[in-house]
C-alpha positions as CSV (number, residue, x, y, z in Angstrom):
1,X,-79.1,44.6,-61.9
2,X,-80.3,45.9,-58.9
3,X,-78.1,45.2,-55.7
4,X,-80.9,43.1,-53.9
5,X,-81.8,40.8,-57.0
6,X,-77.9,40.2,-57.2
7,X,-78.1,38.9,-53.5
8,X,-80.6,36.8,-54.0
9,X,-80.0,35.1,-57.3
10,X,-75.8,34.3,-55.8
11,X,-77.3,33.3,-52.4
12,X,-79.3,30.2,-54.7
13,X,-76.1,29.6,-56.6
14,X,-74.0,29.1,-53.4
15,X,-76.7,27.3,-52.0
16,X,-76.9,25.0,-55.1
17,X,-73.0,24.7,-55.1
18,X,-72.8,23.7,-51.5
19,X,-75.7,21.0,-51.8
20,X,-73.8,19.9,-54.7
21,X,-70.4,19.5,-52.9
22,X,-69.4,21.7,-56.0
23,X,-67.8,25.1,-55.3
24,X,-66.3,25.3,-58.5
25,X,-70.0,26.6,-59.8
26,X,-69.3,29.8,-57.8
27,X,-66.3,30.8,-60.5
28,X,-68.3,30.7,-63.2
29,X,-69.4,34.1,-65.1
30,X,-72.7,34.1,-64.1
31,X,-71.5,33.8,-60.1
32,X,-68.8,36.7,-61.1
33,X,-71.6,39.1,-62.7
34,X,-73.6,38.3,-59.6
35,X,-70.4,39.1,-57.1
36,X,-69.7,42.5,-58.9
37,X,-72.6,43.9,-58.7
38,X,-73.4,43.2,-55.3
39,X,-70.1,45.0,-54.5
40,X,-70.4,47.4,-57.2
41,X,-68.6,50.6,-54.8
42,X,-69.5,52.9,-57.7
43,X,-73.2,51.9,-57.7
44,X,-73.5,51.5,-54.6
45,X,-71.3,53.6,-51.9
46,X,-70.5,56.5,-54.3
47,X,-73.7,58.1,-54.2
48,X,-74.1,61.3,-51.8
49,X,-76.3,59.8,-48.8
50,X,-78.1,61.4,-46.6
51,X,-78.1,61.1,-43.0
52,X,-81.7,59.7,-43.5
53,X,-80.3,56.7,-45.7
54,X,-77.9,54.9,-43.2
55,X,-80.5,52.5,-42.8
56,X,-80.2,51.8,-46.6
57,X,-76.4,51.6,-46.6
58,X,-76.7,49.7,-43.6
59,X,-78.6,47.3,-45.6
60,X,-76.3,47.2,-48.6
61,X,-73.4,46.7,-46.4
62,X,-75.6,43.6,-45.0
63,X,-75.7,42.1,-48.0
64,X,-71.8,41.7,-48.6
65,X,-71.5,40.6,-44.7
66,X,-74.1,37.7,-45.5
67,X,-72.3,36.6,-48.8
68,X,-69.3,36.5,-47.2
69,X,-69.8,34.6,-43.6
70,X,-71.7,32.0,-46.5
71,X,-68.8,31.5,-48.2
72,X,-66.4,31.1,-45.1
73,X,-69.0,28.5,-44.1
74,X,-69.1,26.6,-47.7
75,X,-69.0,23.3,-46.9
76,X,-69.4,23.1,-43.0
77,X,-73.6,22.2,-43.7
78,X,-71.7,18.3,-44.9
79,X,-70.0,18.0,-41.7
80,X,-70.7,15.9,-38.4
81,X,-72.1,17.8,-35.6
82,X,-69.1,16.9,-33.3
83,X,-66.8,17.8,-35.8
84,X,-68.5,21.0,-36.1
85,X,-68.2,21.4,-31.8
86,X,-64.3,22.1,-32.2
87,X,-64.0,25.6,-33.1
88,X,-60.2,24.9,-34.0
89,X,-62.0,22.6,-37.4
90,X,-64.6,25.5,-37.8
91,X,-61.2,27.7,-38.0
92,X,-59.8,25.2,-40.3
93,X,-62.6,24.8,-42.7
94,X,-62.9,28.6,-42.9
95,X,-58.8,29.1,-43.8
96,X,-59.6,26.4,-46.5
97,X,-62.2,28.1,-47.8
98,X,-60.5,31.5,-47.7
99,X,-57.7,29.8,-50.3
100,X,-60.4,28.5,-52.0
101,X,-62.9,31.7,-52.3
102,X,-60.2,33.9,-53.6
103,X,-61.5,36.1,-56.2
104,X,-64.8,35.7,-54.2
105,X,-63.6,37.3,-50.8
106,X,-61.3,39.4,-52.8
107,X,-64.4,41.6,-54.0
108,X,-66.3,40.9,-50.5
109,X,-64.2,42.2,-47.7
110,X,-62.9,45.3,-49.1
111,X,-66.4,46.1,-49.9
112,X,-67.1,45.4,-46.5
113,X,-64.1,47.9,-45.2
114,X,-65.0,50.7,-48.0
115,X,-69.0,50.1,-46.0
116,X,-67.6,50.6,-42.7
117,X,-65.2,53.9,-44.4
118,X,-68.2,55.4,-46.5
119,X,-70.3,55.2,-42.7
120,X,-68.1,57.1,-40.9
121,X,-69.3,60.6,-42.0
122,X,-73.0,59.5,-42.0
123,X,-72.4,57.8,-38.2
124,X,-70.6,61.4,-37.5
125,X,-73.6,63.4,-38.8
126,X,-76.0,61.4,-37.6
127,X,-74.7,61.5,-34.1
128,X,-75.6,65.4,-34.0
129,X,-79.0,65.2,-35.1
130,X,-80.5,61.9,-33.4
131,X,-83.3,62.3,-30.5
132,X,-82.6,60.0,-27.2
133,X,-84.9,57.6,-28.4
134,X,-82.7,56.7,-31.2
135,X,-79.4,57.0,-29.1
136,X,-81.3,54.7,-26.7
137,X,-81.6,52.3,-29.7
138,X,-78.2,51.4,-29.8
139,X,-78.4,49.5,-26.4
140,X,-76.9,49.8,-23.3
141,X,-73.1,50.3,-24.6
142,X,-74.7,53.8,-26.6
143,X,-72.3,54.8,-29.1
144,X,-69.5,52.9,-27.4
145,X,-70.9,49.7,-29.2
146,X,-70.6,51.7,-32.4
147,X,-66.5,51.9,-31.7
148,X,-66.6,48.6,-30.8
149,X,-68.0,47.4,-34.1
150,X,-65.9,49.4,-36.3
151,X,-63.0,48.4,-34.2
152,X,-64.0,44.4,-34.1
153,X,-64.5,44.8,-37.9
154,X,-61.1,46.2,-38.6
155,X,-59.1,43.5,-37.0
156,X,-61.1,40.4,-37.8
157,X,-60.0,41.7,-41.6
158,X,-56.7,42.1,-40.3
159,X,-56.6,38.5,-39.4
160,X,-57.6,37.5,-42.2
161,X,-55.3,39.2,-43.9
162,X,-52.6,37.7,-41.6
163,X,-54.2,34.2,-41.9
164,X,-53.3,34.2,-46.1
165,X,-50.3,32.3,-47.8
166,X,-47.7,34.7,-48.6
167,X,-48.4,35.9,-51.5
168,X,-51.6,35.6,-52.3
169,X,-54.0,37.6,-54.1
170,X,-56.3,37.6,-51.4
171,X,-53.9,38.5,-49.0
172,X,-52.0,41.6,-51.1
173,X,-55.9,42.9,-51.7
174,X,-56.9,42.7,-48.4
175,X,-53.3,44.8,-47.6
176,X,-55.0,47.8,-49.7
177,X,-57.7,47.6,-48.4
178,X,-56.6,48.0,-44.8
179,X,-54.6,51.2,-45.6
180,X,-57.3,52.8,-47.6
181,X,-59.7,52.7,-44.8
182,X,-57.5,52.9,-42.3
183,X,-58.1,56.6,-41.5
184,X,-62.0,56.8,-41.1
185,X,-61.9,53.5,-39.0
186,X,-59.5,55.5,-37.1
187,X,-61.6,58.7,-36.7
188,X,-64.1,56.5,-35.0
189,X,-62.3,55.2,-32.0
190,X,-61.3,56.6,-28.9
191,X,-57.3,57.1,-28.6
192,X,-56.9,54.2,-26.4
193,X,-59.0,51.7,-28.5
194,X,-56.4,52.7,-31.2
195,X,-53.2,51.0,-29.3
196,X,-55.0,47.2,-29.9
197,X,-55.3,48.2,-33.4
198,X,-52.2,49.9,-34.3
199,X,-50.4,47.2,-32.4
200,X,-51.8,44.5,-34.5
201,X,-50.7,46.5,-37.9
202,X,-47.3,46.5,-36.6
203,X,-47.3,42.7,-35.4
204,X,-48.5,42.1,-39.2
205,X,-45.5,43.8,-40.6
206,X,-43.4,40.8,-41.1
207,X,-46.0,38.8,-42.8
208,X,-46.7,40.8,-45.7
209,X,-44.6,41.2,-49.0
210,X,-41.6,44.1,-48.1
211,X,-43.0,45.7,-51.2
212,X,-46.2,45.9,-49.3
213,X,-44.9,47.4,-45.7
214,X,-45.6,50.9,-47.1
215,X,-49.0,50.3,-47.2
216,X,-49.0,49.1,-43.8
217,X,-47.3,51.5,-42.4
218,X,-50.1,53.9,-43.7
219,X,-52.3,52.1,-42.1
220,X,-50.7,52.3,-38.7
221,X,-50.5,56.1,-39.5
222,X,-53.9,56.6,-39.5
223,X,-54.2,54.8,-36.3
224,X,-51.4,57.0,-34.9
225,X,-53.5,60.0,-35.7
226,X,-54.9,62.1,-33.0
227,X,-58.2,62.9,-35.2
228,X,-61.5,62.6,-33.4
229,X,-64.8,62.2,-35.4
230,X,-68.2,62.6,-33.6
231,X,-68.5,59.0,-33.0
232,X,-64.8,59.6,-30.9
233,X,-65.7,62.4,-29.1
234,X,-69.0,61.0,-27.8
């Protein structure tokens, strides 16, 4: 199934499950087939892009980002609008759901750091070949809102990492994650937006399984690296 028709046919199963105050709909094989192959890596960030198609891997990266801010609001549609005001209950609902969404979120956000990781060489490339129109596209920050966004990404998946019972699946998954796309995330920032990140990583140390500090400690490597990609340099 093609990565678009997956999208839409889980978008009107959440949407049914959340009318119905049901979410256990959203474990069901069907919902599971759906999930998989909108994430399918193999199908989907494996192939050998070309600079032309970062619009089209922009788009299937989309897809995952819209699945997965649905899922973190499951639930919130139900709620009072003054109750929805306090961001500290939005906060809440989304850490519920998190638990809840496990083997859901568990194939969404790495998909979403592998995305931002298979970019990197495309954003690099694309960076040498693009007329000042299209440099002018990316707004008044230029490239610097790139960095931003890769750097953003990184370390709202780091808090959710962070935000996870010890122990969970979700949380030891999203711990892989983090060190296998550490380096490329890296490659995109300038050394000094780095320091936020690595600093985070280390903070996170003592909240993660000790047979998962290793992996962590990876992570920070990469951050520690003085490797600058086009995106860095510019």
């Amino acid at each position: 199934m093609a990565q678009y028709e997956a999208t839409r046919d889980y978008l009107q199963l959440l949407q049914q499950a959340d009318a119905d105050n049901a979410p256990e709909q959203l474990d069901s094989p069907r919902a599971m087939q759906l999930l998989a192959a909108v994430t399918n890596t193999t199908d989907v960030l494996a192939p050998d892009y070309a600079t032309a198609d970062l619009s089209l891997l922009t788009n299937a990266c989309q897809y995952g980002v819209t699945l997965s801010t649905r899922l973190m609001q499951f639930g919130m549609g139900a709620m009072p609008a003054a109750v929805l005001l306090h961001s500290g209950e939005q906060a809440r609902q989304g850490n519920r759901n998190a638990e809840r969404f496990q083997a859901q979120l568990g194939l969404l956000l790495p998909y979403l750091l592998q995305c931002g990781a298979r970019m990197q060489p495309l954003v690099d490339t694309w960076l040498t070949v693009a007329t000042p129109a299209e440099l002018a596209g990316l707004g008044p920050g230029g490239t610097d809102t790139l960095r931003r966004n890769a750097q953003r990404q990184y370390l709202e998946m780091l808090e959710v990492m962070r935000a996870q019972p010890a122990g969970s699946t979700l949380k030891r998954t999203l711990v892989h994650a983090l060190a296998e796309t550490a380096a490329p995330y890296a490659q995109m920032l300038q050394l000094e937006q780095r320091q936020p990140v690595r600093d985070a990583l280390k903070d996170a140390l003592e909240q993660v399984d000790p047979s998962d500090v290793p992996l962590l400690q990876q992570a920070i490597a990469g951050f520690s690296s003085d490797h600058c990609g086009t995106l860095c340099q510019s």
